[in-house]
C-alpha positions in Angstrom: 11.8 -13.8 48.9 10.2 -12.1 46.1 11.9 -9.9 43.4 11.0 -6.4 42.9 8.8 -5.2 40.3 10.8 -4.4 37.1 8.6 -1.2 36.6 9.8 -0.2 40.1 12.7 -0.7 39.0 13.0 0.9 35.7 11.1 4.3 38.1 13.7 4.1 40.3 16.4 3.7 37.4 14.5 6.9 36.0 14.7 9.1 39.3 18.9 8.3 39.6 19.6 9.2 36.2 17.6 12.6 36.3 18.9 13.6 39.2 22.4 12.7 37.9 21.7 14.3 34.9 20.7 17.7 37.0 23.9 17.5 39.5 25.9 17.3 36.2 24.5 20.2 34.4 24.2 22.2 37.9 27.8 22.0 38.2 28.7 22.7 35.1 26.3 25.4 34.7 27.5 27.4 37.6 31.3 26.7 36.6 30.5 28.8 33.9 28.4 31.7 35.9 31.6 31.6 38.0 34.6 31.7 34.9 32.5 33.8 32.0 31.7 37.1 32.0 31.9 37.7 28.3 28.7 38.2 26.1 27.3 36.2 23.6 25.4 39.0 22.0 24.4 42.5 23.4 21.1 41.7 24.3 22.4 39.9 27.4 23.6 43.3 28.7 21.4 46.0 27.2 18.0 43.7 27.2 18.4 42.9 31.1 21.4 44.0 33.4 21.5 47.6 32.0 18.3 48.4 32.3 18.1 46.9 35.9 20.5 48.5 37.0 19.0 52.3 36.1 16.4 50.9 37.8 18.0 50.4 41.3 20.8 52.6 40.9 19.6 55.6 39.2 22.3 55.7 36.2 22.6 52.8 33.3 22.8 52.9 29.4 19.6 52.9 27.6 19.8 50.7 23.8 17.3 52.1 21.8 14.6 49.7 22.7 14.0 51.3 26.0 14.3 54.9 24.8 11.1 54.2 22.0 9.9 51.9 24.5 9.8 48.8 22.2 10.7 45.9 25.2 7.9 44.9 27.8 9.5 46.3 31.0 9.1 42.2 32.8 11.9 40.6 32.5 14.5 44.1 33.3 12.0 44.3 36.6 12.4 41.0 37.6 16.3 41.3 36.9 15.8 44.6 39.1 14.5 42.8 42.1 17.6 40.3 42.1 20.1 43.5 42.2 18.0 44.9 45.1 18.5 41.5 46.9 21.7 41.1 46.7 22.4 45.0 47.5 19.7 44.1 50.7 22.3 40.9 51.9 24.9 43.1 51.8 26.8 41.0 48.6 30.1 43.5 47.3 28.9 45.5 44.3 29.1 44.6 41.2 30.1 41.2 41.4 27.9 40.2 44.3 24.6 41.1 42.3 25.9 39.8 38.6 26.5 36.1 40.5 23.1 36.2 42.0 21.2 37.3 38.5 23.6 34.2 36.9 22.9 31.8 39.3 19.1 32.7 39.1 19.1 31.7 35.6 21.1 28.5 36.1 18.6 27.5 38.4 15.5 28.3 35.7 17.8 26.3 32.8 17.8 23.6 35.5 13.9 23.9 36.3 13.2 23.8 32.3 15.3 20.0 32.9 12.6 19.2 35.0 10.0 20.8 32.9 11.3 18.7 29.8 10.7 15.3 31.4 7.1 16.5 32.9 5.9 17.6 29.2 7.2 13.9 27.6 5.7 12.3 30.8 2.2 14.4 30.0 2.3 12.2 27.0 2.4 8.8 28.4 6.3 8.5 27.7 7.9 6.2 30.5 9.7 7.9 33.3 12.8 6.3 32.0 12.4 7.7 28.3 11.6 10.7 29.6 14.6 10.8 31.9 16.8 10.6 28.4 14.9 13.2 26.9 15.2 15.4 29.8 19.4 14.2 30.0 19.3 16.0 26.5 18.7 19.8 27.7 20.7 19.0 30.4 23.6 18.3 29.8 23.3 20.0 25.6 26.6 22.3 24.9 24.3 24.8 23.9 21.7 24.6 27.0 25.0 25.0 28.9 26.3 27.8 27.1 23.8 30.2 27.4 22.1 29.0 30.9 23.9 31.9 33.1 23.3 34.9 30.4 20.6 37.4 31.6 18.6 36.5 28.2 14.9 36.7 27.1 15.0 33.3 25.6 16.8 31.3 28.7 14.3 33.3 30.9 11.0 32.6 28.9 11.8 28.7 28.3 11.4 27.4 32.1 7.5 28.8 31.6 7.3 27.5 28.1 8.2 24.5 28.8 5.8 23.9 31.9 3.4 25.5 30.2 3.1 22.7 27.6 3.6 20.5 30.0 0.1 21.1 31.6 -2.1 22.3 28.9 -1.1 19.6 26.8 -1.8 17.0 29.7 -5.0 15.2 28.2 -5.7 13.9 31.7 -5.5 17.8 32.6 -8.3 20.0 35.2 -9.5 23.2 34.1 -7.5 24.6 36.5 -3.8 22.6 35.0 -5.3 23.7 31.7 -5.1 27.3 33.1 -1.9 27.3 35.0 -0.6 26.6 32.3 -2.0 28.8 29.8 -0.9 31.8 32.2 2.3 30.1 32.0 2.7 31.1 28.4 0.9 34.1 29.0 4.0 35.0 31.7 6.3 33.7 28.8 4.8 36.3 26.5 5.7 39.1 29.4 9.5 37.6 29.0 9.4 37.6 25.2 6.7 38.5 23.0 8.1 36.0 20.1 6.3 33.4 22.3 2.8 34.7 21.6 2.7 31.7 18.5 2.9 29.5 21.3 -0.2 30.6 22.4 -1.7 30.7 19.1 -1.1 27.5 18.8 -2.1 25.8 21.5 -5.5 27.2 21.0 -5.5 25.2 17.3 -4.3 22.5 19.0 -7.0 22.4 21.6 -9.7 23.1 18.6 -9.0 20.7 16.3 -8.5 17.9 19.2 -11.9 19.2 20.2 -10.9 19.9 24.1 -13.5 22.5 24.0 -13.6 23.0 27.8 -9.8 22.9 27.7 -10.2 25.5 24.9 -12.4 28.3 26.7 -9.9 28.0 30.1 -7.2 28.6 27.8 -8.9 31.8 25.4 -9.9 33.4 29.2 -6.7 33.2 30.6 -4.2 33.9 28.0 -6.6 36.9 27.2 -6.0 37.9 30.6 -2.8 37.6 30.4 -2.8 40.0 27.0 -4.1 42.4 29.2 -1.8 42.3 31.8 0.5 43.0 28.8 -1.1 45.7 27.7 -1.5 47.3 31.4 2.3 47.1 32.0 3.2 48.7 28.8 0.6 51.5 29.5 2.3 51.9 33.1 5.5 51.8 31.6 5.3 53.5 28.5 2.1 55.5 28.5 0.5 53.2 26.0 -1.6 50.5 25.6 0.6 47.6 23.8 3.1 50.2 22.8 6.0 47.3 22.7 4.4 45.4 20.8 3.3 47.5 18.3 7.2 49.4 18.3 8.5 46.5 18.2 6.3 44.7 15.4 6.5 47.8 13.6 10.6 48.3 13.5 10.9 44.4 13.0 8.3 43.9 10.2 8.0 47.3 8.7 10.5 50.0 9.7 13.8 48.0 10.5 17.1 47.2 8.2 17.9 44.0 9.5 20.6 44.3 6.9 23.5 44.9 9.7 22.8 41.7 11.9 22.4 38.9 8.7 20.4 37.6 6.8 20.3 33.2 6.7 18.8 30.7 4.9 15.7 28.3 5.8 18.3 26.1 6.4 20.0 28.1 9.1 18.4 26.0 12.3 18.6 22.6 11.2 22.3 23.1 10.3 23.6 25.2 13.6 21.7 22.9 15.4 23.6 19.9 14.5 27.1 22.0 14.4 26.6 22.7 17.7 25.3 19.8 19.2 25.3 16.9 16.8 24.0 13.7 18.8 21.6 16.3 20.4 20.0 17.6 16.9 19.8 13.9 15.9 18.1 12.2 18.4 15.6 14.9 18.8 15.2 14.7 14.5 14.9 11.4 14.5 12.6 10.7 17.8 10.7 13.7 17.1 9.1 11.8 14.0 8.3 8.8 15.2 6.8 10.4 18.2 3.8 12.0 15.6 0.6 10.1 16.8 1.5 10.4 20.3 2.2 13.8 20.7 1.1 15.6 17.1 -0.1 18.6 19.7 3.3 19.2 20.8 4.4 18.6 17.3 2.7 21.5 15.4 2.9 23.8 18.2 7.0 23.3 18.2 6.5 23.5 14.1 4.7 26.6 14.0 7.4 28.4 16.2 10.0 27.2 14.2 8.2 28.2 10.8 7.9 31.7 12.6 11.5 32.4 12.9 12.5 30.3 9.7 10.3 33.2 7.5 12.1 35.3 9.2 15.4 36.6 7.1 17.4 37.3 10.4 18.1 33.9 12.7 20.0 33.5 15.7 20.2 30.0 17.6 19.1 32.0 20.7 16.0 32.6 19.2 14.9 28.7 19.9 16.0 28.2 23.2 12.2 29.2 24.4 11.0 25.2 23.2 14.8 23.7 23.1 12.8 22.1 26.8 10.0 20.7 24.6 11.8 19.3 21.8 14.3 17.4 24.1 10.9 16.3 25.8 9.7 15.2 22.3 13.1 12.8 22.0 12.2 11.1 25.2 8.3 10.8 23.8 9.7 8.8 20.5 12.5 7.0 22.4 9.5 5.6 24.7 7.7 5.2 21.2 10.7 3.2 19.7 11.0 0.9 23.2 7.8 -0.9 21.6 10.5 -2.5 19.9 13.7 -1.8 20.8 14.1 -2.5 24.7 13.4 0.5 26.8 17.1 0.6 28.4 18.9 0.7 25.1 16.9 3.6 24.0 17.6 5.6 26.9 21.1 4.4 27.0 21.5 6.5 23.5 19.9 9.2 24.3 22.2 9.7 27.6 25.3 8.8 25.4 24.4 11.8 22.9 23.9 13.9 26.1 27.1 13.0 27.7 29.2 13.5 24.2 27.3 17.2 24.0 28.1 17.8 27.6 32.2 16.4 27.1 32.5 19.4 24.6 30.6 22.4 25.3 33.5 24.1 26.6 35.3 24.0 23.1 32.2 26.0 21.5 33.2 27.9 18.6 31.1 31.1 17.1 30.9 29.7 14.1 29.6 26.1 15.8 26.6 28.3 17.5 25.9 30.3 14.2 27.2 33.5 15.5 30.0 35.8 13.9 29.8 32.8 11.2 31.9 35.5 8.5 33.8 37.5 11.3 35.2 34.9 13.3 34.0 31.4 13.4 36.4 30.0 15.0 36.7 31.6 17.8 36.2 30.4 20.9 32.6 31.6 21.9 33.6 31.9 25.9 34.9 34.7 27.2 34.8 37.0 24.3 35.0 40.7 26.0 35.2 39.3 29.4 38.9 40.9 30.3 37.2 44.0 28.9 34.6 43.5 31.9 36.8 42.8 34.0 38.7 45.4 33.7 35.6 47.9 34.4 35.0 46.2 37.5 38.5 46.7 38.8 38.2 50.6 37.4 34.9 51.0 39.0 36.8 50.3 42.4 39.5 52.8 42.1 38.5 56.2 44.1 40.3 58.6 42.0 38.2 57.5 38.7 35.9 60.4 36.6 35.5 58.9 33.5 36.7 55.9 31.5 36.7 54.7 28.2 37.1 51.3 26.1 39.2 52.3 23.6 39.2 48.7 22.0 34.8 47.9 21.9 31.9 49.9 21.2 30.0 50.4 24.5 26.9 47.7 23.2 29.7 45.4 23.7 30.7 45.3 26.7 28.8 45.3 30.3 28.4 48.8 30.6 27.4 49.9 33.9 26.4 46.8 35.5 29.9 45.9 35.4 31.6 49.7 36.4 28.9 50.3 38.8 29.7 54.1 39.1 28.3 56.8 38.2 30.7 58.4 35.7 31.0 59.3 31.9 31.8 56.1 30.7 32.5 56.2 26.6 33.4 53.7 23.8 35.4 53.0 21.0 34.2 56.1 19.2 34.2 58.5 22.3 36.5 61.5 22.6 40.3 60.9 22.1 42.9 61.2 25.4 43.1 64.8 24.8 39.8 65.5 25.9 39.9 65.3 29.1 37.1 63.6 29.5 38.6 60.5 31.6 41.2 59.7 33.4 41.3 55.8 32.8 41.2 54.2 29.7 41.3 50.2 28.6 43.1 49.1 25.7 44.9 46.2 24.1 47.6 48.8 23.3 49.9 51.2 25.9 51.3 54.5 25.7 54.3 55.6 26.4 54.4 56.9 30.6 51.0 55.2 30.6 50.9 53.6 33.9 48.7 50.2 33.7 46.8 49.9 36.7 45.4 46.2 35.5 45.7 43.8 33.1 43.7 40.8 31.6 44.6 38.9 28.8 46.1 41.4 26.2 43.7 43.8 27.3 45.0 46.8 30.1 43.4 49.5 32.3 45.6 52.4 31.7 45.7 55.5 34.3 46.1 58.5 32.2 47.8 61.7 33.4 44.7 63.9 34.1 43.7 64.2 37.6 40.6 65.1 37.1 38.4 65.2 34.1 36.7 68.1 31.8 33.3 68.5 31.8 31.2 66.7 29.3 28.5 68.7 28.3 27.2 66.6 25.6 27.6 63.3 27.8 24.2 61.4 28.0 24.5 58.1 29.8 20.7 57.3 28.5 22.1 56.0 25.1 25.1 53.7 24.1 
């Protein structure tokens, strides 16, 4: 009786622990689409679900990127087409349509899994090395974290990372080479930081003289520019016109004095505060992975120069190639299994996934580089969640006119995507109770003869006397 082939073996070893890998992160990832609804940062809301939802329903804030028209109009359109299926199967309003939008983005942090071990198998890693590398980003507190948030970055790293994956693919068609250039193009439509990933690969192709490779990729990704442009001039009446308001306000215009300024050592430290094992195996790996995958490399290098030289940094800003790099771990663990057996390697790369994964749920602020002088050590789950909540359960009540968070500015909370109806709804600086203006208010504080309709944590929804409320004429729901 013969014995089985030990590479068979060590395939089939590869295909159990990816697939456990992906029914561990699934489940944890929708644990937390099902438990969270606070925000990380407003983006999540304002970027995305708000703008979607003036889209299907007619009535939504409007942040200032969308009145100057500085946001490609992609990702709140896709978002858009999720609320108008779940409104089509019926799903109860709002919370039918918010699960659907967060399990859609599980499912693409899940896909990027998948993407990670393609890219470190386009570079000859084993599937068992690649398995650990792709074990990294799924089960990583931080992948976790921000997998169900409606998000440029989650949304943009699936393409990114299956993008690299087949243009980088030496072995790779002119027709791989330009799937996935237009998957970087389409990565561009989510977030146009990802445009140096284009610019790179082109250098990258150059200088390792794929020239055939090269002109598929300058074709299509200057297709794709166009289709960027079109949209913006469907959208916005302008050729490029996000681009240009954006570059403009960030580069030019812009105080970025408000939201923080960091050091060039602001990655490399939040990375390893909020996943340790994570940050080390992919620094470590990463480097002795240089001749086999230099490509990948400089093209992960020259994004993270980008948003080093850039005084503002947010951890969020790297999730577009968080994929790749935990590809590039597997690529130097399969380098390091020249002398070190191939087992062990992927054994500690698992190990530093599991540890990540074991945590994530005690996630501080200050661990993710957020809030790091306001309140590090706060627990980063949950934070205004009772305050959505509580707009849900007033955007149920029949009698309700108008409503206002007395405890958070209105960019920090879910706005309408969470009230779903069609009233004034005002924030922390908003006319006072004697207004008029609404009859419900939510506050971590009560009144005396206030009845409290709800409560959630030490925040309550509070019915105020008023039947009905005064007319607002300077209410404008197209700003927050």
């Amino acid at each position: 009786m013969s014995s089985r082939d030990p590479n068979d073996r060590l395939r089939t070893s590869a295909l159990v622990l990816l697939g456990a890998a992906l029914s561990v992160g699934a489940v944890l990832r929708v644990w937390l689409a099902l438990h969270d609804d606070g925000i990380y940062w407003c983006d999540e809301i304002h970027q995305s679900l708000e703008p979607a939802h003036k889209l299907v329903f007619g009535y939504g804030l409007a942040s200032w990127e969308f009145t100057a028209g500085a946001r490609n109009a992609t990702l709140s359109h896709l978002i858009a087409l999720l609320l108008r299926a779940a409104t089509a199967l019926g799903l109860p309003a709002p919370r039918g349509y918010l699960l659907v939008v967060r399990l859609f983005f599980c499912a693409l942090s899940l896909g990027s899994v998948v993407g990670s071990y393609a890219l470190a198998r386009a570079h000859r890693a084993s599937p068992l090395a690649a398995a650990g590398g792709a074990c990294l980003f799924a089960l990583a507190g931080p992948a976790i974290y921000f997998a169900p948030r409606a998000m440029s970055e989650s949304a943009s790293g699936l393409a990114a990372v299956w993008g690299l994956a087949l243009a980088l693919d030496g072995a790779a068609g002119p027709r791989r080479v330009a799937l996935g250039s237009s998957l970087l193009g389409f990565a561009v439509l989510l977030r146009l930081h990802n445009g140096v990933l284009c610019a790179a690969l082109l250098v990258v192709l150059l200088i390792g003289r794929r020239r055939r490779a090269l002109g598929v990729a300058v074709v299509t990704l200057a297709a794709w520019a166009l289709l960027y442009g079109l949209i913006d001039r469907i959208t916005w009446g302008h050729w490029f016109q996000s681009a240009r308001v954006y570059l403009r306000f960030t580069l030019v215009d812009g105080d970025i004095t408000p939201w923080g300024v960091q050091p060039v050592t602001y990655f490399p430290r939040v990375l390893f505060t909020a996943m340790p094992g994570v940050a080390i195996a992919i620094g470590l790996l990463g480097a002795v992975a240089w001749r086999r995958a230099w490509g990948l490399i400089a093209i992960l290098l020259g994004f993270l120069a980008l948003h080093t030289s850039y005084p503002h940094k947010e951890l969020r800003f790297l999730l577009p190639i968080l994929p790749a790099l935990c590809a590039l771990a597997g690529i130097g663990a399969d380098v390091a299994s020249e002398r070190v057996r191939a087992p062990l390697c992927a054994g500690a790369l698992v190990v530093a996934a599991a540890i990540s994964a074991a945590t994530f749920h005690r996630l501080t602020f200050g661990q993710l580089g957020q809030y790091e002088r306001v309140k590090p050590e706060q627990s980063a789950y949950d934070d205004y969640g009772p305050v959505n909540r509580l707009l849900t359960i007033a955007g149920a009540r029949p009698d309700l006119c108008g409503i206002r968070t007395e405890t958070a500015n209105l960019a920090w909370t879910g706005g309408y995507a969470y009230l779903h109806r069609d009233v004034p709804l005002h924030g922390r600086s908003g006319p006072e109770r004697p207004s008029g203006r609404y009859n419900y208010a939510i506050t971590n504080r009560t009144h005396e003869d206030d009845p409290i309709v709800a409560s959630d944590g030490d925040m309550v929804l509070v019915r105020l006397p008023n039947r009905e409320c005064a007319r607002d004429p300077g209410a404008d729901r197209g700003s927050r």
